[in-house]
mmCIF file of the N, C-alpha and C atoms, coordinates in Angstrom:
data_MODEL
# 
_entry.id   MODEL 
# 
loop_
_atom_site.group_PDB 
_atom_site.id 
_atom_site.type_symbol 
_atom_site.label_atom_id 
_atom_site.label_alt_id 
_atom_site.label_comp_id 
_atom_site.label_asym_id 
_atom_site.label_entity_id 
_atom_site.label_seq_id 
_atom_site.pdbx_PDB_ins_code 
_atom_site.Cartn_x 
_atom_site.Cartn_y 
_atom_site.Cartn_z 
_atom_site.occupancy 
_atom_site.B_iso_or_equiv 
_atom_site.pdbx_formal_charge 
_atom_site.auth_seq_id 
_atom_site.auth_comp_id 
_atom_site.auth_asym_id 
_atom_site.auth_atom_id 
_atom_site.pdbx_PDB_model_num 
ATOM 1   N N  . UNK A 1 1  ? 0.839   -1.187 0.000   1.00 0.00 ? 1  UNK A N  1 
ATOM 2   C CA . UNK A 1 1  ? 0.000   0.000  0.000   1.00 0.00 ? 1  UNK A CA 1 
ATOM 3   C C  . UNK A 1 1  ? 0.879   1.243  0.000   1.00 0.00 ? 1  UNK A C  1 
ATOM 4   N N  . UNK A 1 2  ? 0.559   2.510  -0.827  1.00 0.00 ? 2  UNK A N  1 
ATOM 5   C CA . UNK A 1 2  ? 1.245   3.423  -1.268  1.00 0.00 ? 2  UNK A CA 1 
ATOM 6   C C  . UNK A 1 2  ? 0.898   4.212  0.183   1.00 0.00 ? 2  UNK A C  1 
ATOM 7   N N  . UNK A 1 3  ? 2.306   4.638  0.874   1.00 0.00 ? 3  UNK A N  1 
ATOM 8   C CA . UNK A 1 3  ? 2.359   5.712  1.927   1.00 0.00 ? 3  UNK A CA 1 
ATOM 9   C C  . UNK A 1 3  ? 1.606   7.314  1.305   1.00 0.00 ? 3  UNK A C  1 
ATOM 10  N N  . UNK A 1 4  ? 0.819   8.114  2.057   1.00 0.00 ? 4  UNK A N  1 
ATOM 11  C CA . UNK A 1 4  ? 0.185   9.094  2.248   1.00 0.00 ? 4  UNK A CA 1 
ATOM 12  C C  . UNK A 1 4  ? 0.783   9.818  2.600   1.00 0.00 ? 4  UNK A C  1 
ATOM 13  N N  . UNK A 1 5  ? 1.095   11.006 2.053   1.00 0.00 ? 5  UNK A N  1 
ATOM 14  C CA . UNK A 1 5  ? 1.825   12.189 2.119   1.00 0.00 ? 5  UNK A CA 1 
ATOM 15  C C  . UNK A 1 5  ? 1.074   13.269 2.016   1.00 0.00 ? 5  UNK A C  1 
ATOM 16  N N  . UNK A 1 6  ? 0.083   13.555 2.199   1.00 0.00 ? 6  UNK A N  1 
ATOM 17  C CA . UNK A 1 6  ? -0.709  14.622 1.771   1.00 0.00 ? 6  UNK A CA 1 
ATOM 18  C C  . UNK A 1 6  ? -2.769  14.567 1.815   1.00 0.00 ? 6  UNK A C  1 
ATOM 19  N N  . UNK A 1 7  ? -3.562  14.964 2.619   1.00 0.00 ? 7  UNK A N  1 
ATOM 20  C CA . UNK A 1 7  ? -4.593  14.961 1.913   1.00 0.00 ? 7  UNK A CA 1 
ATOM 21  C C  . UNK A 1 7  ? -5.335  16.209 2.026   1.00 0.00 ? 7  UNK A C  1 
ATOM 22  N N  . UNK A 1 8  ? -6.253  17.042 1.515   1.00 0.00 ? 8  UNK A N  1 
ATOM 23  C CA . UNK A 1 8  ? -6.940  17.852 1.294   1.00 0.00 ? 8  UNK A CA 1 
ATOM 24  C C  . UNK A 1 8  ? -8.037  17.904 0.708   1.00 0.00 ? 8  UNK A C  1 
ATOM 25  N N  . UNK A 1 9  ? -8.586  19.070 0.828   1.00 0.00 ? 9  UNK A N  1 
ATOM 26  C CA . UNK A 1 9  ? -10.196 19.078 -0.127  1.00 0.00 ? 9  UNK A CA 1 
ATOM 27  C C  . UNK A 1 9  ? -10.300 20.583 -0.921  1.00 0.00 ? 9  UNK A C  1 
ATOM 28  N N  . UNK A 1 10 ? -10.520 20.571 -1.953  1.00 0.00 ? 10 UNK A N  1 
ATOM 29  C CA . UNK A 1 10 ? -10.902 21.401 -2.707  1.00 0.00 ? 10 UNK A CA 1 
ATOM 30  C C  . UNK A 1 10 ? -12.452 22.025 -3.019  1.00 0.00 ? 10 UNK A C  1 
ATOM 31  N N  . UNK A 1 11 ? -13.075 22.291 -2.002  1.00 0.00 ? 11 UNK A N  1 
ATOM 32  C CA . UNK A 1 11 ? -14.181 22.535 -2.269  1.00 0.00 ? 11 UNK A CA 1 
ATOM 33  C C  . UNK A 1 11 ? -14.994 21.164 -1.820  1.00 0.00 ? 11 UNK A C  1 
ATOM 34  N N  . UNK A 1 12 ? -15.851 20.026 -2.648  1.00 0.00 ? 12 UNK A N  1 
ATOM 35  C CA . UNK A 1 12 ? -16.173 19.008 -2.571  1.00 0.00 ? 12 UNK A CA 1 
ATOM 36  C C  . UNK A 1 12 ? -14.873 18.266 -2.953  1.00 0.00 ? 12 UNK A C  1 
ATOM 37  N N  . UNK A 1 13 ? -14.177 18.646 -3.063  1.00 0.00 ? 13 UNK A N  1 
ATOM 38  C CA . UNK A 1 13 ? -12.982 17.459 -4.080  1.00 0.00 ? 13 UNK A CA 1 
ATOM 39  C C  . UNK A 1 13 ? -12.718 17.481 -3.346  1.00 0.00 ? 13 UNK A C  1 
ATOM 40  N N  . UNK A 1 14 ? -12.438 15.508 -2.556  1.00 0.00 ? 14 UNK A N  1 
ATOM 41  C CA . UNK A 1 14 ? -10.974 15.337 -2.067  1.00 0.00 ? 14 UNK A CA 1 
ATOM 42  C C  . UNK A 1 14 ? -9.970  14.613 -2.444  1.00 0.00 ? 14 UNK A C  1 
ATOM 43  N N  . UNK A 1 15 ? -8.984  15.456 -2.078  1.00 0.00 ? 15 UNK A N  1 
ATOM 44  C CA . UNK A 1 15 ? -7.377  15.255 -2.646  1.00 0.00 ? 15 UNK A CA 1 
ATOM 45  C C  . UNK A 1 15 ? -6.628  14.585 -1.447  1.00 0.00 ? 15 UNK A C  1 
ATOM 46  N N  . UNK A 1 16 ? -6.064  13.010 -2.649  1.00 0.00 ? 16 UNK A N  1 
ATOM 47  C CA . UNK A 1 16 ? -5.189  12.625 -1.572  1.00 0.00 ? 16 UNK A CA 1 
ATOM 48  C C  . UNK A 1 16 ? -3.499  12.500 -2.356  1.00 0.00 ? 16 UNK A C  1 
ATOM 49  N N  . UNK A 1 17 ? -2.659  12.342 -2.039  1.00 0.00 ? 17 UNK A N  1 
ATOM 50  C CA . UNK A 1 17 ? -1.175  12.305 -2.286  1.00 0.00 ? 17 UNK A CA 1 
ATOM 51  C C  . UNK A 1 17 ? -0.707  11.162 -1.857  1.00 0.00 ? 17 UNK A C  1 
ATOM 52  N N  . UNK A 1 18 ? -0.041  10.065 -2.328  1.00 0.00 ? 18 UNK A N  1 
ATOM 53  C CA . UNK A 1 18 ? 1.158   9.219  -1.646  1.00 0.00 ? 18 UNK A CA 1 
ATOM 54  C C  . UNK A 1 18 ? 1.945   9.124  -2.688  1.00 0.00 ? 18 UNK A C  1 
ATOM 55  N N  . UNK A 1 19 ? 2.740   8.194  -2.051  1.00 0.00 ? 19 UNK A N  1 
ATOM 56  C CA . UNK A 1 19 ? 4.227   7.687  -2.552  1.00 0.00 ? 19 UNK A CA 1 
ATOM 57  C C  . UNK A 1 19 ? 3.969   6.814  -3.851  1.00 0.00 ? 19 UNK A C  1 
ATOM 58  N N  . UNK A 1 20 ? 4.949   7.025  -4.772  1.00 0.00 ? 20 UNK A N  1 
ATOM 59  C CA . UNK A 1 20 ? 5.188   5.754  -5.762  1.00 0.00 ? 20 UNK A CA 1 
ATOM 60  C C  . UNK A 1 20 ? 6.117   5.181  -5.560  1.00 0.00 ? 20 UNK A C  1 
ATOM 61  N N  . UNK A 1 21 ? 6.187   4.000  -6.249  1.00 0.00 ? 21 UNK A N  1 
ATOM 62  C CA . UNK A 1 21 ? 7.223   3.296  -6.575  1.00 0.00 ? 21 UNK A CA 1 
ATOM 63  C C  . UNK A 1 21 ? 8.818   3.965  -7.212  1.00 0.00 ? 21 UNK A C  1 
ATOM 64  N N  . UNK A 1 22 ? 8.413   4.986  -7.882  1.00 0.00 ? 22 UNK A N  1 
ATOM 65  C CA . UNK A 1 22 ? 9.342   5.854  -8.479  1.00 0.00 ? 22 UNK A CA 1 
ATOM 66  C C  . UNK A 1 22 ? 9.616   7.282  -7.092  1.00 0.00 ? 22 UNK A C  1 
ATOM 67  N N  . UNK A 1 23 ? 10.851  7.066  -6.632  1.00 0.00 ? 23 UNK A N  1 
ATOM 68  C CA . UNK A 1 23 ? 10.518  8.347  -5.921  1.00 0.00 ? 23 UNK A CA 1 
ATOM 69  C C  . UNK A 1 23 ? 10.809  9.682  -6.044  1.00 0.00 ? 23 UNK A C  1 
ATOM 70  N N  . UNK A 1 24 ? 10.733  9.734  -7.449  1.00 0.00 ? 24 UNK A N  1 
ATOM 71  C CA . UNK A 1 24 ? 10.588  11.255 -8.038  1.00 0.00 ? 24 UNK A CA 1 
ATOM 72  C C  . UNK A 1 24 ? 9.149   11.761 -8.750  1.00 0.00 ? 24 UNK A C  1 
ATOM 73  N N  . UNK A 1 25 ? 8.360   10.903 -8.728  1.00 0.00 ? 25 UNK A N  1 
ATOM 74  C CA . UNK A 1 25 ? 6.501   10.554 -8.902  1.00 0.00 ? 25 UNK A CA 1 
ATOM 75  C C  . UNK A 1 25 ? 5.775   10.887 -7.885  1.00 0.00 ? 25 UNK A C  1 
ATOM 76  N N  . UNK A 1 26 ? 4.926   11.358 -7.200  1.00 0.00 ? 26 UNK A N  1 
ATOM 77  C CA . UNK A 1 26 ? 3.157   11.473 -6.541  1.00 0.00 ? 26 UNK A CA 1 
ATOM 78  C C  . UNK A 1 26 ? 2.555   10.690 -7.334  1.00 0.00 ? 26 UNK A C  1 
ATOM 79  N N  . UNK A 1 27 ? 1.830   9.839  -7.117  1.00 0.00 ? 27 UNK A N  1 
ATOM 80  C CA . UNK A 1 27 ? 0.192   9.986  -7.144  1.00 0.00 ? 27 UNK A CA 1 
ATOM 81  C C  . UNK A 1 27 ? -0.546  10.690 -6.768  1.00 0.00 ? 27 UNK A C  1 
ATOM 82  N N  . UNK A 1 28 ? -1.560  11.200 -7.491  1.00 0.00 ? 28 UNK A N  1 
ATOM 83  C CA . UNK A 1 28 ? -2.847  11.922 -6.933  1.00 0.00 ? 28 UNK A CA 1 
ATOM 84  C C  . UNK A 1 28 ? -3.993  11.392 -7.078  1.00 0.00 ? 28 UNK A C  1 
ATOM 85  N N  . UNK A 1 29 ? -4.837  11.123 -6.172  1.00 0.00 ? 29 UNK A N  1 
ATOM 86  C CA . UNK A 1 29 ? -6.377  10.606 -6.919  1.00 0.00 ? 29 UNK A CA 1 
ATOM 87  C C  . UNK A 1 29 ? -7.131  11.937 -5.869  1.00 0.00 ? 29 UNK A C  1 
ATOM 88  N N  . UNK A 1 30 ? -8.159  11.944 -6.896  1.00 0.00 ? 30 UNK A N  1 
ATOM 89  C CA . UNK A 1 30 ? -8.930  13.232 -6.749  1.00 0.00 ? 30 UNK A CA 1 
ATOM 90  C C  . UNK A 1 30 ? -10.324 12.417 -6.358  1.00 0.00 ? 30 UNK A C  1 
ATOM 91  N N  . UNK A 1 31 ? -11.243 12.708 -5.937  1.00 0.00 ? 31 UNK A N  1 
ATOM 92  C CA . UNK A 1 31 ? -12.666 12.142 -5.647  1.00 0.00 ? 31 UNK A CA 1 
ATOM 93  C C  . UNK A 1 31 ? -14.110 13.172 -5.003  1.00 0.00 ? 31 UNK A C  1 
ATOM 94  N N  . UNK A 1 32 ? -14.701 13.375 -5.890  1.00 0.00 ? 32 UNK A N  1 
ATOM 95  C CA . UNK A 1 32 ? -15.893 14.181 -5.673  1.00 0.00 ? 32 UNK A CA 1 
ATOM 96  C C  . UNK A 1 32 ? -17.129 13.413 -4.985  1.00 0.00 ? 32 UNK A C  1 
ATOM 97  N N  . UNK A 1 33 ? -16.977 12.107 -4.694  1.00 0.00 ? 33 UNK A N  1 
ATOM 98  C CA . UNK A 1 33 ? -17.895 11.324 -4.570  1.00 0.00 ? 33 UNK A CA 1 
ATOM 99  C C  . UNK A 1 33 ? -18.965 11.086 -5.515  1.00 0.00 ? 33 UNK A C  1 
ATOM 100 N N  . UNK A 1 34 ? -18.833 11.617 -6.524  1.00 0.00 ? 34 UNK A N  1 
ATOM 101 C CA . UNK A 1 34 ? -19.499 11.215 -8.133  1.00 0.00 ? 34 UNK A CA 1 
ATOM 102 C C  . UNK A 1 34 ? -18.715 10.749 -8.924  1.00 0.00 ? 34 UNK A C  1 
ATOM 103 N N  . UNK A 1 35 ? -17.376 11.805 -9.124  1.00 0.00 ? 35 UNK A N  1 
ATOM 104 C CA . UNK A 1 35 ? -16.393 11.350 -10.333 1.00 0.00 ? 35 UNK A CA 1 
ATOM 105 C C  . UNK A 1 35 ? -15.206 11.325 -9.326  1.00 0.00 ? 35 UNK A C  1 
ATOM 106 N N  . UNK A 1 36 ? -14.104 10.420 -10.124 1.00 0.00 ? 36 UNK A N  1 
ATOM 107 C CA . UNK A 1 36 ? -13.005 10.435 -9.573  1.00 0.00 ? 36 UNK A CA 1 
ATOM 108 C C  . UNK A 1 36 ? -11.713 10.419 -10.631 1.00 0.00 ? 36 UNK A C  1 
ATOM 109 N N  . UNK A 1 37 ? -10.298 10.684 -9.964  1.00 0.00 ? 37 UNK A N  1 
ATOM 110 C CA . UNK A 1 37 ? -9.642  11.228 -11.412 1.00 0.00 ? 37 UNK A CA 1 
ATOM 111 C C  . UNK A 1 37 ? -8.077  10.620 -10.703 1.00 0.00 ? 37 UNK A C  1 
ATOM 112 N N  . UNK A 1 38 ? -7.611  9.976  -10.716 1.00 0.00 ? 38 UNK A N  1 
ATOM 113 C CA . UNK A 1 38 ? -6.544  9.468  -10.681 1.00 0.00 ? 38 UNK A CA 1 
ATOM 114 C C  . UNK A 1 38 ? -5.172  10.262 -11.805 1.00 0.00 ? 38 UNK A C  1 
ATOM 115 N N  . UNK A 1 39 ? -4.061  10.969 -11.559 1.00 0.00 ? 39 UNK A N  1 
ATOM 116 C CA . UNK A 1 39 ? -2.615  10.841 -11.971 1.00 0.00 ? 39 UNK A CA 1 
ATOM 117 C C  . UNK A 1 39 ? -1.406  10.881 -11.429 1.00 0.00 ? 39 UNK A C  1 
ATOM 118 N N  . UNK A 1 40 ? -0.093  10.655 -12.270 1.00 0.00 ? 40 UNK A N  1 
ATOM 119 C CA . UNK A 1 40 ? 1.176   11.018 -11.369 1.00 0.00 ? 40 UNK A CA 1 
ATOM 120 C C  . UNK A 1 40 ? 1.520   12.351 -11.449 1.00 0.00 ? 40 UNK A C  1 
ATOM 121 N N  . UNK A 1 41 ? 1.942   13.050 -10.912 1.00 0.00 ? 41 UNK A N  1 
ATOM 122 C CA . UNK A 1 41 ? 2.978   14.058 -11.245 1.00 0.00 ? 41 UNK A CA 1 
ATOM 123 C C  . UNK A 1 41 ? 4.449   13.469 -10.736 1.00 0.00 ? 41 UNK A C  1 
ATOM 124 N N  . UNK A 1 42 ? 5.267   14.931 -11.191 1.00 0.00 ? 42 UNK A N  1 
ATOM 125 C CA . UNK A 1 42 ? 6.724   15.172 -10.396 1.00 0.00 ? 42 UNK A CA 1 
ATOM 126 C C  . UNK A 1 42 ? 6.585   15.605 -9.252  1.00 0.00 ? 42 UNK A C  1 
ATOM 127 N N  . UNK A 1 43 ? 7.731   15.013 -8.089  1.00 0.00 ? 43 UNK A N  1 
ATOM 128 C CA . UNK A 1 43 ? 8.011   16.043 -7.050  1.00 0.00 ? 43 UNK A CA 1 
ATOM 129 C C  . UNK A 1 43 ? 8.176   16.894 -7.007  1.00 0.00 ? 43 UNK A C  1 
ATOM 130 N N  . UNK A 1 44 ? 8.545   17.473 -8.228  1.00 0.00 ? 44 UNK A N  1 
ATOM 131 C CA . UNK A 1 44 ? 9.357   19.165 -8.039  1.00 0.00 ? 44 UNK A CA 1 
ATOM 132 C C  . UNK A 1 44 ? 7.980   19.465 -8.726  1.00 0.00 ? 44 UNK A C  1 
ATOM 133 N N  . UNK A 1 45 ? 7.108   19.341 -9.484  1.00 0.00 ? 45 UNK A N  1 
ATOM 134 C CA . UNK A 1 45 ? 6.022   19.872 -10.202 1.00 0.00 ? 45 UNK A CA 1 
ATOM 135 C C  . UNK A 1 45 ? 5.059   20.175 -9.237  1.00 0.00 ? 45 UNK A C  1 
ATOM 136 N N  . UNK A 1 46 ? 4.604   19.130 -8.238  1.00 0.00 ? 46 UNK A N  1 
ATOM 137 C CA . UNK A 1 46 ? 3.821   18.552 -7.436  1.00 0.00 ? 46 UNK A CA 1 
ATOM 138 C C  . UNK A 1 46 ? 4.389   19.992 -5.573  1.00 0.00 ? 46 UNK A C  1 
ATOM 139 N N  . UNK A 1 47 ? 5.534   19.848 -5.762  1.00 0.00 ? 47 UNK A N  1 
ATOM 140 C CA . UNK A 1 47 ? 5.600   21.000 -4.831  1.00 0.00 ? 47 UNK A CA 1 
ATOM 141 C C  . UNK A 1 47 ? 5.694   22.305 -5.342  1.00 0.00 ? 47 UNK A C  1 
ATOM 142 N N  . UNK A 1 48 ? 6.558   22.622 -6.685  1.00 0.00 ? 48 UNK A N  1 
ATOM 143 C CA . UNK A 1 48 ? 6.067   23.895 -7.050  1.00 0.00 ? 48 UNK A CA 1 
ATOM 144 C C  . UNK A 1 48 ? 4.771   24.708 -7.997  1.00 0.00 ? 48 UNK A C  1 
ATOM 145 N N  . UNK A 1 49 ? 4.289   23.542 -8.292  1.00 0.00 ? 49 UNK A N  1 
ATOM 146 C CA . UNK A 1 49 ? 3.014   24.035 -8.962  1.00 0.00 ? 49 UNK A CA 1 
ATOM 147 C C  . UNK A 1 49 ? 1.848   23.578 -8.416  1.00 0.00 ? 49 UNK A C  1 
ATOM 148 N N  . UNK A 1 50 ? 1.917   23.400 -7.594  1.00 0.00 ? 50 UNK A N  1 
ATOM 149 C CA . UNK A 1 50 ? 0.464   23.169 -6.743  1.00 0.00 ? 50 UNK A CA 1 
ATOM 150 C C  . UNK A 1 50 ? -0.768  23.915 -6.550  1.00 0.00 ? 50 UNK A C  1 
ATOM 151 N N  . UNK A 1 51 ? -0.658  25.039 -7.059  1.00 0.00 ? 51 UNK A N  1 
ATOM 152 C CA . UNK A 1 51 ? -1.625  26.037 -7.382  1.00 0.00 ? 51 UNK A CA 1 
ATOM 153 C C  . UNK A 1 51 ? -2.566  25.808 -8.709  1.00 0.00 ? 51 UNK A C  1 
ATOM 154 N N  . UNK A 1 52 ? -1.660  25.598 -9.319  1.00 0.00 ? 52 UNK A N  1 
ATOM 155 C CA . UNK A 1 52 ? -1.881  25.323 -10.488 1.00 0.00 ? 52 UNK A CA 1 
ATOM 156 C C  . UNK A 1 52 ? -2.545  24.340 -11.125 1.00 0.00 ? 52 UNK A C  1 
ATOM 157 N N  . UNK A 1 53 ? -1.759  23.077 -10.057 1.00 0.00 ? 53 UNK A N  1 
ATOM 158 C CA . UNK A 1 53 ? -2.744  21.824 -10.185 1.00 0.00 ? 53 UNK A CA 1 
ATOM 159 C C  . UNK A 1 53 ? -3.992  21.971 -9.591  1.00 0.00 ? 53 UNK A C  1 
ATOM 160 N N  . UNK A 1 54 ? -3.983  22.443 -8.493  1.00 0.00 ? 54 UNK A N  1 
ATOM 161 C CA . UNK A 1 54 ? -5.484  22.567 -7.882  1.00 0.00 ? 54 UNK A CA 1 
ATOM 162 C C  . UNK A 1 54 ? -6.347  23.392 -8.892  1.00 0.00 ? 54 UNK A C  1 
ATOM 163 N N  . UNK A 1 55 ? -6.304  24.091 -9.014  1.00 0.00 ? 55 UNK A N  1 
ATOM 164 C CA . UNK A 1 55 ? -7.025  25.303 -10.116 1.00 0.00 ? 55 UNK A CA 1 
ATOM 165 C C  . UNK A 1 55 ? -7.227  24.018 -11.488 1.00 0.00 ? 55 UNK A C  1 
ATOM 166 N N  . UNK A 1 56 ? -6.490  23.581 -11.716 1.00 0.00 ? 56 UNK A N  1 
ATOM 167 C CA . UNK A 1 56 ? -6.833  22.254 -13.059 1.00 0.00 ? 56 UNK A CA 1 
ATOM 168 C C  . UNK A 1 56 ? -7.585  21.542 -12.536 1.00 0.00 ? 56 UNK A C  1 
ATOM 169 N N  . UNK A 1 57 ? -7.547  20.600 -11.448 1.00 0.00 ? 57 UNK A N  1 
ATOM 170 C CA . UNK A 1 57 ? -7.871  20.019 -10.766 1.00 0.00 ? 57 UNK A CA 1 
ATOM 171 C C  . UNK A 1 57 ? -9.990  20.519 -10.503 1.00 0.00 ? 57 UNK A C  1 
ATOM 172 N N  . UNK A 1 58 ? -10.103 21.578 -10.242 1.00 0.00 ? 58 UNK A N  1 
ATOM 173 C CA . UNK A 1 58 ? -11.054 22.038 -9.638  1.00 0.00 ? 58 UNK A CA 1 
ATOM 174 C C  . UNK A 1 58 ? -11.685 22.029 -11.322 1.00 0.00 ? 58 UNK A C  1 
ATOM 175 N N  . UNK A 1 59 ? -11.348 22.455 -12.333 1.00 0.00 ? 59 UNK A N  1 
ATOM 176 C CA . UNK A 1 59 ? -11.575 23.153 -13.396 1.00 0.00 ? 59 UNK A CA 1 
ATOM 177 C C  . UNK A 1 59 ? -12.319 22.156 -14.678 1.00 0.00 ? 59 UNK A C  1 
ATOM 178 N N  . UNK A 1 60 ? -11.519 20.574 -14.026 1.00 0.00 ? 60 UNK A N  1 
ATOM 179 C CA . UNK A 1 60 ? -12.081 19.523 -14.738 1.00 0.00 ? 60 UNK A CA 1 
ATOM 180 C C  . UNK A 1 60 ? -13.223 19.091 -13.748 1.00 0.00 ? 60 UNK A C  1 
ATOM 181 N N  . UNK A 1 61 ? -12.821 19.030 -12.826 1.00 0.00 ? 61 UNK A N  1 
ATOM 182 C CA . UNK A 1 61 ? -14.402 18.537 -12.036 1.00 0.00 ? 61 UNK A CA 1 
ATOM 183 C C  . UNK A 1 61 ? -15.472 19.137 -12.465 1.00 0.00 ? 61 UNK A C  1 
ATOM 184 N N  . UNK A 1 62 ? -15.122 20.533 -12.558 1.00 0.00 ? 62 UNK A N  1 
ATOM 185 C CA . UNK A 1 62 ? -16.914 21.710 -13.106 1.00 0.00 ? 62 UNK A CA 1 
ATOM 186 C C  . UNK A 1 62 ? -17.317 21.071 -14.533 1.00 0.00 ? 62 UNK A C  1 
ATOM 187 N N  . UNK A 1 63 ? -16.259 20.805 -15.357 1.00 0.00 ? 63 UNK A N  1 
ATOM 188 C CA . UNK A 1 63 ? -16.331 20.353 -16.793 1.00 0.00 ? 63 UNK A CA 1 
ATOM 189 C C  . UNK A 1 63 ? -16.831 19.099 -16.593 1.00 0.00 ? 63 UNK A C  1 
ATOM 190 N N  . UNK A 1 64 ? -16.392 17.864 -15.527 1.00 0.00 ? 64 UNK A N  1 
ATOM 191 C CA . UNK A 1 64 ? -17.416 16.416 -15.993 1.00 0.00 ? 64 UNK A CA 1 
ATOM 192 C C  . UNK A 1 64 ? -18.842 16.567 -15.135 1.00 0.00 ? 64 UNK A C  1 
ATOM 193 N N  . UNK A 1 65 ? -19.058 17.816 -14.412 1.00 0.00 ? 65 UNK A N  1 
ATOM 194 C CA . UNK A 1 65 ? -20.043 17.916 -13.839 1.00 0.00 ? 65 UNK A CA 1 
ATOM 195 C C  . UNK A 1 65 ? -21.092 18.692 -14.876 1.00 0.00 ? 65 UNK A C  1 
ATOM 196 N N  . UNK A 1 66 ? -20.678 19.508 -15.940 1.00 0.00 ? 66 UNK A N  1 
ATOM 197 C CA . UNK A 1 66 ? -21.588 20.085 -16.675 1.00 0.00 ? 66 UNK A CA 1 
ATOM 198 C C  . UNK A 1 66 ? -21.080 19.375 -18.489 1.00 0.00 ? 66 UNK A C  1 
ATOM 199 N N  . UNK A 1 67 ? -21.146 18.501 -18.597 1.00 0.00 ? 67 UNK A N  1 
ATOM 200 C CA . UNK A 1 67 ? -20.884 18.126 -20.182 1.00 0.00 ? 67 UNK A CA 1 
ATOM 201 C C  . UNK A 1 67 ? -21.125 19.041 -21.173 1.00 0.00 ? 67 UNK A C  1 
ATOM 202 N N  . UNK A 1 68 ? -22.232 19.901 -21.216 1.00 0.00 ? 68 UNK A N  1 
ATOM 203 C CA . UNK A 1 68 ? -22.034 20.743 -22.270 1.00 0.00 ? 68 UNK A CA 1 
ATOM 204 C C  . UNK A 1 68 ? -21.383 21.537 -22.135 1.00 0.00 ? 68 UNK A C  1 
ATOM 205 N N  . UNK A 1 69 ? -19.896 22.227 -21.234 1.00 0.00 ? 69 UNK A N  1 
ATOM 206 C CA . UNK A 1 69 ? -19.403 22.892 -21.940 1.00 0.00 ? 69 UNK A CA 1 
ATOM 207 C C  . UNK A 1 69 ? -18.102 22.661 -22.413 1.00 0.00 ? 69 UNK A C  1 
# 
């Protein structure tokens, strides 16, 4: 089982973080309790762009929550 480094919520989204196998990789799985969204990032991506991901992060959830746009 992948160690936990991280969890949070974005609004309804929650965000969790652990370890990979690779240890220059995160996992992220994301979960709205409707949709859910699993990827890796970088460590260095994953600590310096974290704004960024969240804001993506938040940005696809509104998008599989409204299909038409």
């Amino acid at each position: 089982m992948s160690i936990e480094i991280e969890s949070y919520k974005l609004g309804d989204i929650r965000v969790v973080v652990t370890e990979t196998d690779n240890p220059q990789r995160v996992n992220i799985h994301c979960s709205d309790g409707e949709y859910q969204h699993e990827f890796t990032a970088r460590v260095y991506e994953y600590e310096n762009y974290r704004r960024l991901m969240n804001q993506r992060i938040v940005e696809r959830f509104g998008a599989a929550g409204n299909p038409g746009n």
